[in-house]
C-alpha positions, -999 to 999 in steps of 0.1 A, spaced: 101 -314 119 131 -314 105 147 -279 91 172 -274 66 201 -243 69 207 -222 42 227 -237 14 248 -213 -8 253 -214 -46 288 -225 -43 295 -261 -32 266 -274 -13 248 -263 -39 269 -281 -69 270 -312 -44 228 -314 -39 213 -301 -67 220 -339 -83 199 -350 -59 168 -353 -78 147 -371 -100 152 -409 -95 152 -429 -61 188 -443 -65 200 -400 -67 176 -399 -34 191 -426 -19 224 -409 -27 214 -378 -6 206 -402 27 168 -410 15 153 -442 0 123 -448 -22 102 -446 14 119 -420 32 134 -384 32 161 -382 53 177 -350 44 163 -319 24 179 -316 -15 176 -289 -39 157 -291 -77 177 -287 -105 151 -286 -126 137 -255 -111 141 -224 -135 129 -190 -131 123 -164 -165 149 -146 -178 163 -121 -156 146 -81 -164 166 -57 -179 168 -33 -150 142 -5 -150 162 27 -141 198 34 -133 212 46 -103 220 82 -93 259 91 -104 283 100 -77 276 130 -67 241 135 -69 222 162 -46 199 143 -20 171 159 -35 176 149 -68 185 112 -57 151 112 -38 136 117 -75 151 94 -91 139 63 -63 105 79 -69 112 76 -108 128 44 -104 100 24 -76 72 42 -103 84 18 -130 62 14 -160 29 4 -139 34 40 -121 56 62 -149 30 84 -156 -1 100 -135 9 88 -101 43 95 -99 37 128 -116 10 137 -88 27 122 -57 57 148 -65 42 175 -78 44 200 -54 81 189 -48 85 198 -87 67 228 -93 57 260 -77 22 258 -84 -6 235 -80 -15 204 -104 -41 218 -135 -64 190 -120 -77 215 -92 -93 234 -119 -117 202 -135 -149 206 -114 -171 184 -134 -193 162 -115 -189 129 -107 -222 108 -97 -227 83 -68 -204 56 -83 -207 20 -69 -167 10 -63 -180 -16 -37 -206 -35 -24 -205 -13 4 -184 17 -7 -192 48 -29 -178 81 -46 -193 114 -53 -186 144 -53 -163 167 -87 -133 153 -102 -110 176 -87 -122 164 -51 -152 146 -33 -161 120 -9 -161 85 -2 -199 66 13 -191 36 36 -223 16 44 -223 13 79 -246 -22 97 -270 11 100 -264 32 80 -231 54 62 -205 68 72 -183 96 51 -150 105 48 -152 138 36 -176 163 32 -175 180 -3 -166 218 -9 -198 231 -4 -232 233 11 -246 234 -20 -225 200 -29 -239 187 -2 -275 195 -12 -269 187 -48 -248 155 -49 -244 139 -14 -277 137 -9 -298 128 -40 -264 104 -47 -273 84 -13 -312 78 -22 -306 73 -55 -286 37 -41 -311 32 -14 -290 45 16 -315 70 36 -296 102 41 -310 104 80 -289 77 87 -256 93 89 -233 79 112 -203 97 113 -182 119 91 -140 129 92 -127 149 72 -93 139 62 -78 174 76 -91 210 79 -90 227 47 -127 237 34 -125 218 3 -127 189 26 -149 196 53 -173 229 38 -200 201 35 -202 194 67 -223 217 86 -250 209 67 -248 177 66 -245 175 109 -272 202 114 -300 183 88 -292 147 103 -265 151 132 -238 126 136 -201 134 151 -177 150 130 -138 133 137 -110 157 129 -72 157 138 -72 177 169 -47 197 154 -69 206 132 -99 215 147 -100 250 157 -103 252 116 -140 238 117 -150 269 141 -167 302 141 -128 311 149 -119 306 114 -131 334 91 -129 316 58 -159 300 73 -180 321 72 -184 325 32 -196 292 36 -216 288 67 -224 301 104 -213 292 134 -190 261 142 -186 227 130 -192 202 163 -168 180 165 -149 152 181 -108 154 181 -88 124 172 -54 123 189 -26 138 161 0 134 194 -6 93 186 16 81 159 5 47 159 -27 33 144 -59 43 163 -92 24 158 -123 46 152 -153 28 164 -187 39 140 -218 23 146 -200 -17 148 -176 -8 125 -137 -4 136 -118 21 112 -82 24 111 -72 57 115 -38 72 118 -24 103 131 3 122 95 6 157 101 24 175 76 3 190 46 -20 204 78 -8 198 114 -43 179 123 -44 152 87 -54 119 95 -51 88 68 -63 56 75 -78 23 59 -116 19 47 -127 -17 48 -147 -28 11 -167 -55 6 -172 -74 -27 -193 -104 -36 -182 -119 -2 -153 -108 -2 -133 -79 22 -105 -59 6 -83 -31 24 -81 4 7 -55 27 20 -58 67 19 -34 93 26 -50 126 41 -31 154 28 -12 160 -9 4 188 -10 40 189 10 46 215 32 67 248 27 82 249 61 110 224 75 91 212 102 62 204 90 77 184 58 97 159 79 64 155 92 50 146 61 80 122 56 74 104 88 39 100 80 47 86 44 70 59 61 42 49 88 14 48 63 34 25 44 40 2 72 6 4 78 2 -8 43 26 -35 52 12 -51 83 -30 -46 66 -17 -60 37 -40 -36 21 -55 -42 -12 -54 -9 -30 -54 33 -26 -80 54 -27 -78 96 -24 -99 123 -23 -86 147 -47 -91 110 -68 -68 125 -98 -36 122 -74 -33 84 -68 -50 69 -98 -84 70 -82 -101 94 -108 -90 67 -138 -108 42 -122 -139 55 -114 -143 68 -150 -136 33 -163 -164 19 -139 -189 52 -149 -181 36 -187 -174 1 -186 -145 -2 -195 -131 -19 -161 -131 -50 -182 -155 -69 -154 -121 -67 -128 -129 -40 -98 -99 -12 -111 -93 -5 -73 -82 -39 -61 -43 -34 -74 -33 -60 -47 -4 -53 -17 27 -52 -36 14 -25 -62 0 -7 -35 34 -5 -13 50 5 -51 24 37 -51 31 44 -14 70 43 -15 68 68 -48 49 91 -20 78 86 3 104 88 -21 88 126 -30 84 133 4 122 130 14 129 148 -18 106 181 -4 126 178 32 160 184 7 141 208 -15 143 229 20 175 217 36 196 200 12 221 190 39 199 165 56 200 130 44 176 104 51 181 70 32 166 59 -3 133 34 -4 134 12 -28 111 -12 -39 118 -51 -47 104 -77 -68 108 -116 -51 102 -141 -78 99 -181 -69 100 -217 -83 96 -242 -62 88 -280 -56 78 -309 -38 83 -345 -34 69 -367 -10 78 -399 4 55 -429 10 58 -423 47 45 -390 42 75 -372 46 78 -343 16 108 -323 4 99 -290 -4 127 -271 -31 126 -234 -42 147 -216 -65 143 -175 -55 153 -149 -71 155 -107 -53 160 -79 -75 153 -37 -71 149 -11 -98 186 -13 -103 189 -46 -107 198 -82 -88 202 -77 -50 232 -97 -35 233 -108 -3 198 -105 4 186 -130 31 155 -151 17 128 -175 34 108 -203 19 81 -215 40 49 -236 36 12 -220 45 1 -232 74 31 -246 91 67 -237 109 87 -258 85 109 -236 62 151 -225 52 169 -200 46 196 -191 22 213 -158 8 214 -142 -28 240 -149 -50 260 -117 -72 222 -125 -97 202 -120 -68 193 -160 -68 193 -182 -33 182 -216 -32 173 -238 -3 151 -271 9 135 -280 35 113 -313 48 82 -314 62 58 -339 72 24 -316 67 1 -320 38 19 -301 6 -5 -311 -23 -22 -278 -30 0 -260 -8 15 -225 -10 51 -220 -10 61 -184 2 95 -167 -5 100 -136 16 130 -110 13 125 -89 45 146 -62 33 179 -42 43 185 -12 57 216 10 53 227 43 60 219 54 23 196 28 15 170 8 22 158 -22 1 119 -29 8 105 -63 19 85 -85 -12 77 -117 -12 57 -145 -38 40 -175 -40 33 -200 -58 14 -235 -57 24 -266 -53 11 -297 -76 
């Protein structure tokens, strides 16, 4: 296979881009009417009008706390402007905690998936993964009487028996999130996974338990002192779990697989809102943010879901499916690149809490990106096809220059490279001899990394005809 290097916007680019449209301009680039010889650019590729750029950047001068803000403002753009960034930095923002707490309405056992459910209040509750035999739940309501009243009426009323409890983890080890589980192991059994950090708070040992119930919680520790993803194995099923201390030193997030018509999604959670007062604990928090979201990267995971479901968007969602008004899409599927935009908001207010408390550290901005693509193909009667893409790479602030782009074909190795222009705009070519009607033509910006800054990864596709 032949590939092409990256061709700038100068020269080369002035010198190929007439190489296009008729066989006599092919034969002019080293082709003929049967053959490709050399890769040529499209002309005729356009892409729509560059944005007006959604935020402005920081002045000179800026605190790092406030700069950390204003990424979380600026990554939020209008899909995220309102609840979620509110909710992801609210604890950075304000000494006391979000009004949402206080809303203890109930929510009933709400189909989301084929296989995935919520109940529980509005200010927090649970999540019901069908297991091959039975569920699985992360979380375990606020109460017994929660438990009683909601968990298990919700399960028979969609035909899971409530005896066939495979598991439970709560998310960390504060009450609201694991009060229901006592009950719940001591009427059916099961193993209940906590952050080993974490778990002393599920015991006799802990007084606050005892308002609720007696004795101890038994359970089985997950590792907090592994910071890459763990598999949790329940009853077939492997869960990705993974170790972010920080809101408590035992809290756990992870992925919860979702099936639908057929079809399996990824939905992300993150364990713990609320950042922490002391140093220590909130570069925790920070470290987790960053590892979730590469965890959100390498999963390409579908959507978020949370258990206080007012912080992420979650809450919205399952009231439009309780009322219909989901507009026959499934709310939670907001695909990969909205997902990372939610999850680098969380980061953003998580560096902004590590300056709330030490304003002389100084960890870089996250900033999203948007990759937009055009491309084309031609092929030769030998089979031979030219495939052309016009890319363009901007962030929050606007175009991003120098920014080192890929277009490759699905399914193959074939591909080029190029680099942004001063409009964030890279073209390149490349010839391949694998089938390209129907194909998908990828353009990937894998991101830069400064000392101030780093500019995320995106990519598109789009078809080819």
């Amino acid at each position: 296979m032949r590939r092409f290097n990256p061709l700038s916007l100068g020269t080369a680019k002035l010198s190929l881009a007439a190489c296009i449209g008729t066989s006599a301009l092919i034969t002019a680039c080293g082709g003929s009417d049967d053959s490709f010889t050399s890769p040529f650019l499209d002309a005729t590729l356009t892409l729509p009008a560059t944005a007006v750029p959604a935020a402005t950047r920081s002045p000179a001068g800026t605190s790092e706390y406030q700069r950390h803000l204003d990424a979380a403002t600026a990554n939020a753009g209008k899909e995220f402007a309102g609840e979620q960034r509110r909710q992801w930095c609210y604890s950075v923002e304000n000494a006391g905690a979000p009004p949402e707490l206080q809303d203890t309405a109930v929510i009933p056992m709400t189909k989301m998936f084929d296989n995935l459910y919520y109940t529980g209040r509005r200010w927090v509750g649970q999540y019901v993964l069908k297991t091959p035999n039975g569920y699985f739940l992360l979380d375990a309501q606020n109460s017994t009487d929660d438990a009683k009243t909601m968990t298990i009426p919700g399960l028979v009323s969609v035909g899971i028996n409530p005896a066939t409890l495979k598991g439970i983890m709560p998310t960390h080890g504060h009450g609201d999130h694991y009060n229901g589980a006592k009950f719940m192991q001591d009427t059916y059994g099961g193993p209940v996974y906590i952050g080993s950090e974490d778990a002393a708070a599920l015991t006799a040992a802990n007084a606050r338990n005892a308002t609720v119930f007696s004795g101890s919680i038994i359970t089985t520790s997950l590792s907090n002192g592994t910071m890459t993803p763990q598999i949790l194995a329940v009853d077939g099923l492997n869960l990705t779990v993974l170790s972010t201390p920080g809101h408590t030193p035992g809290t756990f997030s992870g992925i919860l697989p979702a099936q639908l018509d057929g079809k399996s999604y990824k939905l992300i959670f993150w364990g713990g809102t609320g950042t922490p007062t002391t140093l220590p604990l909130a570069k925790a928090y920070l470290d987790g943010s960053e590892r979730l979201y590469q965890l959100a990267v390498a999963e390409n995971v579908d959507g978020t879901i949370h258990t206080h479901p007012f912080v992420d968007g979650s809450l919205a969602k399952l009231d439009a499916l309780n009322k219909g008004t989901a507009g026959g899409k499934n709310p939670f599927l907001i695909g990969n690149a909205s997902t990372l935009r939610s999850l680098s908001i969380l980061r953003e207010c998580s560096a902004a809490k590590v300056n709330a408390l030490d304003a002389t550290v100084i960890n870089p901005v996250w900033l999203t990106t948007t990759t937009e693509v055009a491309a084309s193909k031609r092929t030769s009667s030998n089979g031979t096809s030219n495939v052309a893409g016009l890319i363009r790479v901007a962030d929050p602030y606007g175009p991003v220059a120098n920014a080192t782009v890929k277009l490759s074909l699905s399914g193959g190795s074939d591909s080029c490279t190029a680099t942004t222009d001063a409009a964030g705009v890279a073209s390149c070519a490349f010839l391949t001899t694998q089938p390209t009607q129907g194909g998908i033509a990828t353009a990937q910006f894998v991101g830069t990394r400064t000392s101030t800054q780093v500019q995320l990864q995106s990519s598109a596709s789009v078809a080819l005809n």
